[in-house]
VEXDREN-2710 file (C-alpha; in Angstrom, 1 decimal):
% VEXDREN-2710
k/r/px/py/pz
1/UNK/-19.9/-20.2/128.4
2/UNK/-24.1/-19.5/129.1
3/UNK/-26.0/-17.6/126.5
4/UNK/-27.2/-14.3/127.1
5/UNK/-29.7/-11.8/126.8
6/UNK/-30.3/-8.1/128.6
7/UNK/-31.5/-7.7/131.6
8/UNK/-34.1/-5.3/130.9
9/UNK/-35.8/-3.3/128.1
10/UNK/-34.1/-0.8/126.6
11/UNK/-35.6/2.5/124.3
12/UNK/-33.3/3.8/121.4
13/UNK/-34.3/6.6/119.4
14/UNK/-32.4/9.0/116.9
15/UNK/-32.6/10.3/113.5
16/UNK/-32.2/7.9/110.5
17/UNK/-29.5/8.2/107.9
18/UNK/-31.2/7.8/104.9
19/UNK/-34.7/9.7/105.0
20/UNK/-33.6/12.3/108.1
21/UNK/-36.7/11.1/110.4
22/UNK/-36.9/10.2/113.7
23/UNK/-36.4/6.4/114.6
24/UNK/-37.3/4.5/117.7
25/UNK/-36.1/0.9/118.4
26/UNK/-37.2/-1.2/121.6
27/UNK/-34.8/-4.1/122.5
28/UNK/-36.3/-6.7/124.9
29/UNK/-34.8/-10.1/126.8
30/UNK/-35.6/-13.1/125.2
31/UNK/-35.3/-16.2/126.2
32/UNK/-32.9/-19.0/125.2
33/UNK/-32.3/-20.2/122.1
34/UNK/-34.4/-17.8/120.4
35/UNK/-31.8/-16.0/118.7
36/UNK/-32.1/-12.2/117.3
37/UNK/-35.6/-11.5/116.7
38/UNK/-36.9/-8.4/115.0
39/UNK/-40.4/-7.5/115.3
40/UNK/-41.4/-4.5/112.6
41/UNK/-44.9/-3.5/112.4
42/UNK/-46.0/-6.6/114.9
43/UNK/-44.8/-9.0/112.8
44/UNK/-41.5/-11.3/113.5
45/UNK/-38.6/-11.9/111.3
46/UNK/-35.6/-14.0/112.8
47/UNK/-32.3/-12.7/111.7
48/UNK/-31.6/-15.2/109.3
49/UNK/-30.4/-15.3/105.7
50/UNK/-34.5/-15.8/104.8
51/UNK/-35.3/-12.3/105.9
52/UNK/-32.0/-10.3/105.5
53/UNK/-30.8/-8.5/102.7
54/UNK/-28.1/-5.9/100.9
55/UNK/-29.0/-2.7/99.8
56/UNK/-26.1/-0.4/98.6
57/UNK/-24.0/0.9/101.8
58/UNK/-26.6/-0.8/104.4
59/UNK/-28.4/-4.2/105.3
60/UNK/-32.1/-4.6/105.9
61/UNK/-34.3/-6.9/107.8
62/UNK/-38.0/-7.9/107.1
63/UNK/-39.9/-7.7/103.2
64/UNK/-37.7/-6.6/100.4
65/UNK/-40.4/-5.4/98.4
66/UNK/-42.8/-4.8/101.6
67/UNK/-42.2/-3.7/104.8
68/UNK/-38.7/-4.0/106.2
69/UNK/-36.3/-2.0/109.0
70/UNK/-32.8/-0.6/107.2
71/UNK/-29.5/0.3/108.4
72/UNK/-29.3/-3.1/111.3
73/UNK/-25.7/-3.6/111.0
74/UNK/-24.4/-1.0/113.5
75/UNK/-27.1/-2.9/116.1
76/UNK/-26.6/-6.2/115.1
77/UNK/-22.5/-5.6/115.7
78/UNK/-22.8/-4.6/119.1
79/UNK/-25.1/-7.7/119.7
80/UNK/-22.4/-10.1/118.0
81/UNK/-19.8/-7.9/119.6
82/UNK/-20.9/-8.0/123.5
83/UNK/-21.6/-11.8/122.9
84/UNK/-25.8/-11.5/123.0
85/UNK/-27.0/-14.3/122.1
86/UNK/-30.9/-13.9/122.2
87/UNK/-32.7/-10.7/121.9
88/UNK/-36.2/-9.0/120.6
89/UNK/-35.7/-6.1/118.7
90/UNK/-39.6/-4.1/118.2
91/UNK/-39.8/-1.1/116.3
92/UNK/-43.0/0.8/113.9
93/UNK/-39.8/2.6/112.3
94/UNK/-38.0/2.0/108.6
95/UNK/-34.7/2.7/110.1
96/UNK/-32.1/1.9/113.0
97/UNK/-30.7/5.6/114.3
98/UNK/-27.6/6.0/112.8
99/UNK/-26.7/7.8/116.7
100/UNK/-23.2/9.0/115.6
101/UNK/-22.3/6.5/112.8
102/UNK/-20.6/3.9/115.2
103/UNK/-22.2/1.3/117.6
104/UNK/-20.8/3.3/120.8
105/UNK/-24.9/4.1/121.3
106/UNK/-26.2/0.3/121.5
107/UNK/-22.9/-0.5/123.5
108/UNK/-23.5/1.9/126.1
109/UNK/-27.2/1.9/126.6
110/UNK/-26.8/-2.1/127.0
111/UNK/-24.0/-1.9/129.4
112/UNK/-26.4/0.5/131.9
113/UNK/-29.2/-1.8/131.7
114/UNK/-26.9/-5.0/131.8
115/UNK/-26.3/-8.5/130.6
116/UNK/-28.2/-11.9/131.8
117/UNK/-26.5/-15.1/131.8
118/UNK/-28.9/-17.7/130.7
119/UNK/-28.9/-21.2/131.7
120/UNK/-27.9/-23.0/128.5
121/UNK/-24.6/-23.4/127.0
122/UNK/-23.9/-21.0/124.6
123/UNK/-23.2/-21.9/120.7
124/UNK/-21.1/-21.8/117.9
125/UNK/-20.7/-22.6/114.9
126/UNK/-17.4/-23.6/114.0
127/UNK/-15.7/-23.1/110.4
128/UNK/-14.4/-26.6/109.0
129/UNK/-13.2/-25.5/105.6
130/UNK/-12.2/-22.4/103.3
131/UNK/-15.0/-20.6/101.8
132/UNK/-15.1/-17.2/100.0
133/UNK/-16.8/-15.1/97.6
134/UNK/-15.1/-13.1/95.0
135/UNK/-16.4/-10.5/92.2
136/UNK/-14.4/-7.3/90.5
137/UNK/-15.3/-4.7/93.6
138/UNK/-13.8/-7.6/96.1
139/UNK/-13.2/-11.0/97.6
140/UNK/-13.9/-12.0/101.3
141/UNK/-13.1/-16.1/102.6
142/UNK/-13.9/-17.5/106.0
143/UNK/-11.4/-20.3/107.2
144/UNK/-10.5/-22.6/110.1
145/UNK/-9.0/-21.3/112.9
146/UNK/-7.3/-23.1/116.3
147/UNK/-7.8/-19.6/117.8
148/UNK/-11.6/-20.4/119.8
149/UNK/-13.2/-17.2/118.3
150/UNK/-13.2/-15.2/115.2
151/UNK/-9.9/-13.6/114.2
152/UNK/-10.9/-10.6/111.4
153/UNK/-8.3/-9.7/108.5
154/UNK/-9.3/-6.6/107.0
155/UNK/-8.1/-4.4/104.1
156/UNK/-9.7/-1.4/102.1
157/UNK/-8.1/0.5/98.9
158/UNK/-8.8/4.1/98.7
159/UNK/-5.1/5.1/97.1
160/UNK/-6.7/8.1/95.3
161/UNK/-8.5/9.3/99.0
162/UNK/-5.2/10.9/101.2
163/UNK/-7.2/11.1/104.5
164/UNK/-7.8/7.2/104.0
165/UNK/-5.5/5.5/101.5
166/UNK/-4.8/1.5/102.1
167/UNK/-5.4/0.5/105.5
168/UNK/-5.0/-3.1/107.4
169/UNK/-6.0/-4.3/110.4
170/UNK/-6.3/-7.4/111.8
171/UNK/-8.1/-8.2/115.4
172/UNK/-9.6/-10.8/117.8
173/UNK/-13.3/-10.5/118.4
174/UNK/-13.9/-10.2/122.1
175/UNK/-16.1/-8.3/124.5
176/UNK/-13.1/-5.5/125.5
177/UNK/-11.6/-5.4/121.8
178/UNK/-15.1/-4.8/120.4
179/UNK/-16.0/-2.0/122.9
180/UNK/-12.5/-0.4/123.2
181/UNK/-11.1/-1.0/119.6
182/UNK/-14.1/-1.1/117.1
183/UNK/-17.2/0.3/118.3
184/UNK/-16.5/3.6/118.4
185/UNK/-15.1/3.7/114.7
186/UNK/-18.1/5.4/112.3
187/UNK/-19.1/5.3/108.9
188/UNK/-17.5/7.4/106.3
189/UNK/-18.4/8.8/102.9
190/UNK/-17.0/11.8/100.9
191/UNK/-18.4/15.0/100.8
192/UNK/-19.1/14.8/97.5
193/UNK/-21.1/11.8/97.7
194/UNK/-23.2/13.2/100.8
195/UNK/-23.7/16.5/98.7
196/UNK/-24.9/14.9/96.0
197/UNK/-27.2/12.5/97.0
198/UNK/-28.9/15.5/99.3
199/UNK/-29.5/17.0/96.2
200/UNK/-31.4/14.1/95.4
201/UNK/-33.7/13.8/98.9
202/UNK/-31.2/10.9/99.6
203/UNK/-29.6/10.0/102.5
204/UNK/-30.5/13.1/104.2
205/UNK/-29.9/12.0/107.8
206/UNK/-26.3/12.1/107.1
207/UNK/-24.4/15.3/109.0
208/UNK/-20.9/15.6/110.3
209/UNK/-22.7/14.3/113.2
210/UNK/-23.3/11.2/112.0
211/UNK/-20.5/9.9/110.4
212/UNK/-16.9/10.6/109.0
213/UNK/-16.9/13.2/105.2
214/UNK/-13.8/13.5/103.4
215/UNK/-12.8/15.1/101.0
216/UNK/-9.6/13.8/98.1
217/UNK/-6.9/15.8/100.6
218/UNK/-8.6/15.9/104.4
219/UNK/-11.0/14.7/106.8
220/UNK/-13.5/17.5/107.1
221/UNK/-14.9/16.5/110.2
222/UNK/-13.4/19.5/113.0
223/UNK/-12.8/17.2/115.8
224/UNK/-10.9/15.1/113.4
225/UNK/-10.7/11.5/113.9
226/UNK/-11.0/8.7/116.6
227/UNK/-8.2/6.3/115.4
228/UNK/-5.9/6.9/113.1
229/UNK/-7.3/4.0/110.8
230/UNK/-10.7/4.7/111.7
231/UNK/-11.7/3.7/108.6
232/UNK/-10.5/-0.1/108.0
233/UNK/-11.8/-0.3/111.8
234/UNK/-15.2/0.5/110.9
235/UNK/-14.9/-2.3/107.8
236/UNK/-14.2/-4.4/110.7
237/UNK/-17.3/-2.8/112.8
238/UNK/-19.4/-3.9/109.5
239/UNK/-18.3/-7.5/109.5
240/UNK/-18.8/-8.5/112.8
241/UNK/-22.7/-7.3/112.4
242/UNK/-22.9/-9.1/108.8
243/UNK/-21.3/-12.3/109.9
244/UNK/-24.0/-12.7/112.8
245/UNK/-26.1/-13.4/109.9
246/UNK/-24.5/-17.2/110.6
247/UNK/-26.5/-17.1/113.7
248/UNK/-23.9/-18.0/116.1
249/UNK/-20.6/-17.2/118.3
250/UNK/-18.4/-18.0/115.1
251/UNK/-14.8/-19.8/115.3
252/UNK/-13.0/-18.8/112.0
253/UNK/-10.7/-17.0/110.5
254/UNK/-12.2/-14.0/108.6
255/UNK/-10.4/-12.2/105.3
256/UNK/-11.6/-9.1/103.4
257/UNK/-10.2/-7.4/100.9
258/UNK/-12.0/-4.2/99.7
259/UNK/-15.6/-5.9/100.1
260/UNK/-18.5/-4.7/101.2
261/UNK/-22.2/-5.8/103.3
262/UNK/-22.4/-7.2/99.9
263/UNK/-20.3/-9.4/99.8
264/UNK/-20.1/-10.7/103.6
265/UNK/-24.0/-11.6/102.7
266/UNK/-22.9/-13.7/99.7
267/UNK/-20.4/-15.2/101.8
268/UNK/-22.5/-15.9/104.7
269/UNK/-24.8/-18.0/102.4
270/UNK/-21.7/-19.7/100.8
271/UNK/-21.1/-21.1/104.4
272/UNK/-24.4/-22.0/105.2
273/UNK/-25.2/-23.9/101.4
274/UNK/-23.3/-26.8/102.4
275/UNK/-23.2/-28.2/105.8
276/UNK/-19.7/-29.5/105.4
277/UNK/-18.2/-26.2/105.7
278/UNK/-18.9/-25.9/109.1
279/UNK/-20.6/-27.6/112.8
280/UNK/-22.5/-26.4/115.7
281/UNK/-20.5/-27.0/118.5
282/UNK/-21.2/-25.9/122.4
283/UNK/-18.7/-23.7/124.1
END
């Protein structure tokens, strides 16, 4: 397998979930071994665990008490997803647009301008033993796995929510399961939720446009939904992005159970805090 990068620039723009404004991102080729670059205000942050971080419901890239760019995990999915390795992503905006709450936006856009096979093998890092990270809200492990990719186990609890309940999924990451199976899954909240928190100038890019409302008894959404457990899929949609945070094509075996960005974040670091838990191997 070569790394890979696109084949030419590609302009995003949409309106951002949280303050309602209008976002642009640029992504650019980059060349090998570079990785996932963001640049935010003309200055560079490589998506590592140094300049990432968890906010409540979305993951940030950049200064956590200075300047930063929210709301990357529905980018940096599609990336992990369609197997890009090295990328630039430039932007003067605070947010990612949230496009319809799924990553069917970046997938398409980067399928009309392509994908460039680089000449260098590509990476991986490869799990060697069990880790995991577990609090009261939920626990999340990463394992070994024979499989020669990243196999994702995932659960959420939502017993007192009808329209959602307790769903379970469990899938193979590769290029045609990502595209066909989780990108198009999008974000969820309950009306309620969404209500309030526009009553407090919060999150005010969120519309039935831009993601999935419920309520305790129905989906509220008129055109209903995409897959009938839409919502574990987009859990699943989630991980992919926060587990790029490892930096590489991953070979493990993945488990979640009701966690969040939060805690694939504390997991991630788990991993990388000793280097007995896993190798960089070419593929």
């Amino acid at each position: 397998m070569q790394q890979k990068t696109i084949s030419r620039e590609i302009v995003i723009s949409g309106i951002g979930q949280h303050k309602g404004t209008e976002n642009t991102v640029i992504l650019k080729p980059a060349s090998v071994d570079s990785g996932i670059v963001f640049k935010i205000g003309g200055k560079e942050y490589l998506y590592n665990i140094e300049n990432v971080f968890g906010e409540t419901g979305y993951t940030c890239v950049g200064q956590k008490d200075g300047r930063n760019l929210k709301t990357v995990e529905h980018l940096i999915s599609t990336l992990n997803g369609l197997g890009i390795d090295n990328l630039i992503v430039e932007t003067e905006s605070e947010e990612v647009p949230i496009c319809d709450g799924s990553a069917v936006k970046f997938v398409e856009e980067i399928e009309k301008a392509g994908l460039k096979l680089q000449n260098a093998p590509k990476k991986a890092i490869k799990i060697l033993k069990k880790v995991n990270y577990t609090d009261e809200k939920g626990d999340v492990s990463i394992e070994p796995s024979d499989a020669g990719n990243l196999t994702l186990d995932v659960m959420i609890d939502y017993s007192g929510v009808k329209p959602i309940g307790i769903q379970k999924i469990k899938i193979d990451l590769d290029e045609d399961n990502y595209k066909n199976l989780i990108s198009p899954a999008r974000t969820y909240a309950r009306m309620s939720d969404v209500e309030f928190l526009h009553s407090k100038g919060l999150c005010l890019g969120a519309t039935l446009k831009s993601g999935i409302a419920v309520d305790e008894e129905k989906v509220i959404n008129p055109e209903g939904l995409r897959f009938k457990d839409e919502f574990v899929r987009h859990k699943v949609l989630d991980a992919v992005g926060d587990l790029y945070l490892l930096g590489h094509y991953i070979i493990g075996y993945y488990k979640n159970s009701k966690g969040g960005h939060f805690h694939n974040n504390q997991l991630v670091r788990a991993v990388l805090s000793d280097k007995s838990n896993y190798e960089i191997v070419e593929i």
